[in-house]
Structures are given as structure tokens and as C-alpha cells.
N, C-alpha and C positions, 0 to 999 in steps of 0.2 A: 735865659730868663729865670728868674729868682721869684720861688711864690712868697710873699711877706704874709699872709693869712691861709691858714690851712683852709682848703674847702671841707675838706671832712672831719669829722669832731674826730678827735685826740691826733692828726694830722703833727707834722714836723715843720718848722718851719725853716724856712732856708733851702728845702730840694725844688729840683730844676723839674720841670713839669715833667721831662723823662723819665729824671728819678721817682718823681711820685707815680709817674705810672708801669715802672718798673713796681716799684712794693706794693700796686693794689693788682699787678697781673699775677705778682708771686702769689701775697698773702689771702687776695679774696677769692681768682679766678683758680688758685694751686695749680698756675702752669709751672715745668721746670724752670730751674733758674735761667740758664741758658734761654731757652723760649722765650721767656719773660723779659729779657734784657733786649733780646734781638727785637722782639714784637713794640717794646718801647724805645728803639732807638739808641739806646744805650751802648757804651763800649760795655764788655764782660768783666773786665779789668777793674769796673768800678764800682761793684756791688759789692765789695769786702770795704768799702769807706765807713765808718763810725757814725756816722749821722745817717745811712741808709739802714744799718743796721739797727739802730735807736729807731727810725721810723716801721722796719717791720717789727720788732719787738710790740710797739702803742701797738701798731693795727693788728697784730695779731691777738692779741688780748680784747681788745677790743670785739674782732670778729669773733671769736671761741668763745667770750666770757668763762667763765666757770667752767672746770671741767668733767662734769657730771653728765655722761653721756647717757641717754638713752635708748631704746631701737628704734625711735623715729625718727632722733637727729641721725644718726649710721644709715636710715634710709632715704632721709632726706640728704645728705651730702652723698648716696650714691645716684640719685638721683640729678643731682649739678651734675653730678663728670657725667652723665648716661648724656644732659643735655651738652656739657663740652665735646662730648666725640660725636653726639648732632652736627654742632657746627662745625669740626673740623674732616667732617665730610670722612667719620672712621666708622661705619656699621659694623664691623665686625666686634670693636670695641662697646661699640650701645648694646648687641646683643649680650656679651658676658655681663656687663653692666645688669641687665635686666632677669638675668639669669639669676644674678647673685642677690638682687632686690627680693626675684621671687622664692630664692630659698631663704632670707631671712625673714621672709612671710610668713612663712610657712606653707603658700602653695607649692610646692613638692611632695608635700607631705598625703601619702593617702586619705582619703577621707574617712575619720574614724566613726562611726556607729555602735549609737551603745544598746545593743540589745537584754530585755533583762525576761526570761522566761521564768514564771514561779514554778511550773510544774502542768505536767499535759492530765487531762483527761484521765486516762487510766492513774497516773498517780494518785491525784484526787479520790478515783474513786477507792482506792485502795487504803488510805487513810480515814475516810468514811466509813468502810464498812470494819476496820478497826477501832473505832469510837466507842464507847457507852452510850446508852441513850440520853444521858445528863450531858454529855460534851454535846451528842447532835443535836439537841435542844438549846443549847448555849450560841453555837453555830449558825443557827438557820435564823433571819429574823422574822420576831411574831410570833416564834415556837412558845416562848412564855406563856401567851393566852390560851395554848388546845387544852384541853380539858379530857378528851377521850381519843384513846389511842386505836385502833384496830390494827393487828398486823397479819400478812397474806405471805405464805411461803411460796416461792415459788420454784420452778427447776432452772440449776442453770443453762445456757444456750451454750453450744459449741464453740464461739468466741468466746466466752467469756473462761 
């Protein structure tokens, strides 16, 4: 049987519904060739014919359009074969499948934390008491308005 209208847009016309479903198990589902011929009925013999090949040419282009990949189409297309070795009843396949999703995730990746410390306590105070009294005043706010200063000496403590 002869399709005379492609069901699918940019479709060939003239392939035997085997053949057209030989080029949509190749080009959409990326089973092997082999697989693909056998799962469509097809002799192996006859996917080297010129109008098979004219037909996976369209559809391929078609499905790929443009080839500007991104990392979502690479996760999205590992994601079809994660779902193809679903149905071909392969989990060992689904797991690297997911494996590989999640390291172009970047879940692998430890989780980074950015910690940012200016400086402890004792630093602080130690540029403090290095200051002028026109820097500690610039520093502190409100200091502008005092008007009278008292200052108290005191002894230092053992920690200190």
C-alpha cells in the first residue's frame, strides 16, 4: 500500500506505510536502524533506497530544525531515551539515563554557600581604638550633634 498524501507535514510521498514508519521509528523515536526496520516490518535490505533516504533527510530537519542546541534541549532529548528504556522494560538504562540528566543539572554538584565575614569583634575593636577622635565621630551616627565630650580612663582587664 502506497501513501499518496503525507500524513505528516514535510512527509514523502510514494513510501509504503512500513517505510514511513521505518523513518519516523529511526528519525523521531532514534531507535537503531536495525530495530527500527524490524519493529516496522520492513526487510533491512531496503532502507539504503533513495526515496527512504530523501524521506529521513525532510524529517529530520524538520524534527532538529536549527541546530542551536541548548542545555535544555540535551535534557530534554535525555530525557525521551530515559522515557524509551521505560518502555523497553531497560532500568538499568533509565538509571544512567538520570544520572547523566542529573549531572548536567548540576545536582552533583556540592552545594555552594557563600559566606561573607567583614571582621569579628576584637578586629573591630582594634581599629577603633586606632582611630582619631574626628574618624570616631565620622563613624558613629549622631556623633555630629555631641557638643561635650567627657573622657574616663580606665585599667585594662586581663582579657583584654
Amino acid at each position: 500500500m502506497t501513501l499518496s498524501e503525507p500524513e505528516e507535514p514535510g512527509g514523502v510521498v510514494g513510501l509504503t506505510n512500513e517505510e514511513a514508519s521505518y523513518v519516523y521509528n529511526v528519525e523521531v523515536l532514534g531507535l537503531p536502524v536495525k530495530k527500527a526496520a524490524l519493529m516496522a516490518g520492513m526487510p533491512i535490505n531496503l532502507v539504503s533506497k533513495p526515496i527512504i533516504q530523501q524521506a529521513r533527510t525532510q524529517l529530520r530537519k524538520q524534527v532538529r530544525g536549527d541546530l542551536l542546541l541548548t542545555k535544555e534541549d540535551i535534557v530534554h532529548g535525555m530525557m525521551d531515551a530515559v522515557g524509551r528504556a521505560k518502555l523497553f522494560g531497560e532500568p538499568a538504562t533509565e538509571i544512567i539515563g538520570l544520572k547523566e540528566v542529573a549531572r548536567l543539572m548540576g545536582f552533583d554538584q556540592p552545594q555552594k554557600i557563600d559566606v561573607n565575614v567583614k571582621a569579628t569583634i576584637e578586629v573591630m575593636m582594634q581599629q577603633a581604638r586606632g582611630m582619631s577622635l574626628e574618624e570616631l565621630m565620622v563613624g558613629v551616627p549622631g556623633a555630629g550633634e555631641v557638643l561635650d565630650v567627657e573622657f574616663y580612663e580606665t585599667k585594662k582587664s586581663e582579657n583584654q
